[in-house]
C-alpha positions as CSV (number, residue, x, y, z in Angstrom):
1,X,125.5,136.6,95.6
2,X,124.8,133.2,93.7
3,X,120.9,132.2,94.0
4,X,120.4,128.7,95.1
5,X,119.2,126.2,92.9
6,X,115.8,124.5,93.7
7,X,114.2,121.8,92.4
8,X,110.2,121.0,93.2
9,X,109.8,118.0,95.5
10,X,108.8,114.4,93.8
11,X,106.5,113.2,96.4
12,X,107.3,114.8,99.3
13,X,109.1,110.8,100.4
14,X,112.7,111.8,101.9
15,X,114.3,108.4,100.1
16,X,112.8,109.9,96.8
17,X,113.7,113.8,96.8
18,X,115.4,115.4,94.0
19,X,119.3,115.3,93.5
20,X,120.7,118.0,91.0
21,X,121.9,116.2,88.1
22,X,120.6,113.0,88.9
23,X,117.4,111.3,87.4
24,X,114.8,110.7,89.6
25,X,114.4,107.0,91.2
26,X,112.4,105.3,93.1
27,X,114.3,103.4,96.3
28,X,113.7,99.9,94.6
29,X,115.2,101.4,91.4
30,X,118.5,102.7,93.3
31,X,119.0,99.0,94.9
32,X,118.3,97.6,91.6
33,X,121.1,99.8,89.5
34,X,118.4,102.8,88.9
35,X,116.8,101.1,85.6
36,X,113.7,102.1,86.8
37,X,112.5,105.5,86.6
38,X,110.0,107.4,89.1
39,X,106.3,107.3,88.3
40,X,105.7,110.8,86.7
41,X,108.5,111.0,84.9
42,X,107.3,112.2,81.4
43,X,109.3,109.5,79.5
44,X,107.7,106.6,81.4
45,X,104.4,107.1,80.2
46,X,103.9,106.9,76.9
47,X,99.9,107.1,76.5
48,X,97.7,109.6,77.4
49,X,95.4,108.7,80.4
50,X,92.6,106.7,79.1
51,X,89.9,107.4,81.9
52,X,90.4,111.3,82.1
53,X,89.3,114.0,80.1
54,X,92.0,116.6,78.1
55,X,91.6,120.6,79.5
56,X,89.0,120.9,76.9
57,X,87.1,118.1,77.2
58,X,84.0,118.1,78.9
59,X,83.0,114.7,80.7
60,X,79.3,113.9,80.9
61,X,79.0,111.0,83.2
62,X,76.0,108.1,82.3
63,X,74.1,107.4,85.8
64,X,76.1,104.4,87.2
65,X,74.2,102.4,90.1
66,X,74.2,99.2,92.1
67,X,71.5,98.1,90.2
68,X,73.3,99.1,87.2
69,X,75.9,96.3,88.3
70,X,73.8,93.8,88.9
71,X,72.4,94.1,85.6
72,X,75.3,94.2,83.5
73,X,76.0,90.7,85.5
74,X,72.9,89.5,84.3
75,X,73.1,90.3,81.3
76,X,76.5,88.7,80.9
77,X,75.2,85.9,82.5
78,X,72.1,85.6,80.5
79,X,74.5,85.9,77.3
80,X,76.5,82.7,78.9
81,X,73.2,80.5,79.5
82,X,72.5,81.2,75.8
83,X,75.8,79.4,74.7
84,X,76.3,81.7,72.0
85,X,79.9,82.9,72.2
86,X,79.2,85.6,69.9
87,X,76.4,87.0,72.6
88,X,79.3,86.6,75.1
89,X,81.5,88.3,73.5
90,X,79.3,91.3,72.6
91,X,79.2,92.5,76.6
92,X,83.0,93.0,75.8
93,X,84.9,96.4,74.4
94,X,86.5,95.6,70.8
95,X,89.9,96.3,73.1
96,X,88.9,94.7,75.9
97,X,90.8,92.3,78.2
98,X,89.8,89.2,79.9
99,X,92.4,87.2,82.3
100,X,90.3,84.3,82.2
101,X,89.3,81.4,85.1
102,X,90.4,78.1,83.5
103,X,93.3,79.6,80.8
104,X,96.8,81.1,81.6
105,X,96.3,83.3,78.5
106,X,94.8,86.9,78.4
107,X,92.3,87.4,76.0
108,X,93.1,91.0,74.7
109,X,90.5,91.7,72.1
110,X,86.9,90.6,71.3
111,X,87.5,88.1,69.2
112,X,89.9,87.0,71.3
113,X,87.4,86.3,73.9
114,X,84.9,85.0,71.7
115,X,87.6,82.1,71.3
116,X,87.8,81.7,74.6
117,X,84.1,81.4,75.4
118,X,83.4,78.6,72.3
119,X,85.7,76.2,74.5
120,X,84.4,77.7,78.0
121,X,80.7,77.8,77.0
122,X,80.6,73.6,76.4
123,X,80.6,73.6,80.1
124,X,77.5,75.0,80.4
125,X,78.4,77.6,83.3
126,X,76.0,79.7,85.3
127,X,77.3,82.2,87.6
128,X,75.3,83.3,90.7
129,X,77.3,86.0,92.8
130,X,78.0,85.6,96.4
131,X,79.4,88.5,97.3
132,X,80.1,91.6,95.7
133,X,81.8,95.2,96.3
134,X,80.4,97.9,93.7
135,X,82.9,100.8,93.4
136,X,80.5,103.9,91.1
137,X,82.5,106.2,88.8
138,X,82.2,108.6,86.0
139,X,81.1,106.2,83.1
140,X,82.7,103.3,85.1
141,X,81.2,100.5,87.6
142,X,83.9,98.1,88.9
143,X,82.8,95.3,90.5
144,X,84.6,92.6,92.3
145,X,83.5,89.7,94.8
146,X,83.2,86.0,94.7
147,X,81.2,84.1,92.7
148,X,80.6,80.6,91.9
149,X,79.9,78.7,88.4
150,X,77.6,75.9,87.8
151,X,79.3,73.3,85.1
152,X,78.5,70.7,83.5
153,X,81.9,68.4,83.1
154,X,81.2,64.7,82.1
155,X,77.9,65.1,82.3
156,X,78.6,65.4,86.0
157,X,77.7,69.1,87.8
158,X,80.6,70.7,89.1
159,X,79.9,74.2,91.5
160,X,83.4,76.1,90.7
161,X,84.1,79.4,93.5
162,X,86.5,81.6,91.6
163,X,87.3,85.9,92.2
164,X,85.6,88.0,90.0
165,X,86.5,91.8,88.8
166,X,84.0,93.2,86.6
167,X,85.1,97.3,84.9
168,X,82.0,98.3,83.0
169,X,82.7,101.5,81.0
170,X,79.7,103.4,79.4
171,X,81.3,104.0,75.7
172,X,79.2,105.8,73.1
173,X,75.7,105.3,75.6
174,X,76.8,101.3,75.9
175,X,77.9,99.6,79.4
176,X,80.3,97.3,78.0
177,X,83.4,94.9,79.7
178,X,86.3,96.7,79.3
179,X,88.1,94.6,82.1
180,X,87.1,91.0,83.2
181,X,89.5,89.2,85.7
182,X,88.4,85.8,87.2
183,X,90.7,83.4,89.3
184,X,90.3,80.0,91.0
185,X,89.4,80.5,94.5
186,X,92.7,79.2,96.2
């Protein structure tokens, strides 16, 4: 008697089950011509996780609060008021990446973002929150809202509402930015 072959179910989604001899694809993928493999394939992912501890790690998480949040905002925001890019710059991870509010081009390292903040800092911005959702991890804060800048433009003040994700990671006892997105509000 031949024993039948089994394969372990992808996701347990009926479009998505395995085939024998077939990669596995997402439903997009298959319309598409199959270029695009199925999340969890091994060969898609070429980095380890960056946020998750290896089997013999041990992670000790650094008390991450509200308060925690609003502090690192202040801090940030403090280091703004001071118009020293540098300062910025320093509340950011050395591989940090800001998507900044008034340039189409990522800023993927800190002195990358330093650049960014000697043009952005002759506006004189000061950001006061309006509204903000505080998400608490191990040795991570995200924080997103709304908040608005203060800017000084032709010697005319200009109050800018733009979107706002903050990821704080706690790296060698340090809350730094290891993620900064801000947008024009639309």
């Amino acid at each position: 008697m031949k024993k039948p072959t089994t394969m372990p179910p992808v996701t347990g989604t009926p479009f998505i089950e395995p085939v024998l001899n077939r990669d596995r694809r997402s439903l997009s993928a298959s319309l598409r011509g199959g270029r695009h493999p199925v999340s969890g394939v091994a060969a898609a992912f070429a980095a380890a996780p960056i946020d998750s501890p290896s089997a013999g790690e041990i992670a000790v998480c650094a008390p991450a609060t509200l308060h925690l949040a609003e502090d690192l905002f202040e801090r940030w925001n403090e280091a703004l008021k001071s118009g020293d890019a540098q300062r910025v710059s320093r509340c950011y991870a050395e591989d940090a990446v800001l998507l900044p509010t008034v340039s189409n081009v990522p800023r993927l390292s800190r002195s990358e973002i330093q650049d960014y903040f000697e043009h952005f800092l002759q506006k004189k911005p000061v950001g006061k929150v309006n509204q903000r959702n505080v998400k608490l991890g191990c040795n991570k804060i995200t924080d997103a809202g709304v908040y608005t800048f203060r800017i000084i433009d032709a010697d005319r003040i200009e109050y800018v509402p733009a979107r706002y994700t903050f990821v704080y990671e706690s790296r060698e006892g340090e809350w730094l930015i290891a993620h900064h997105h801000s947008s024009l509000m639309p």
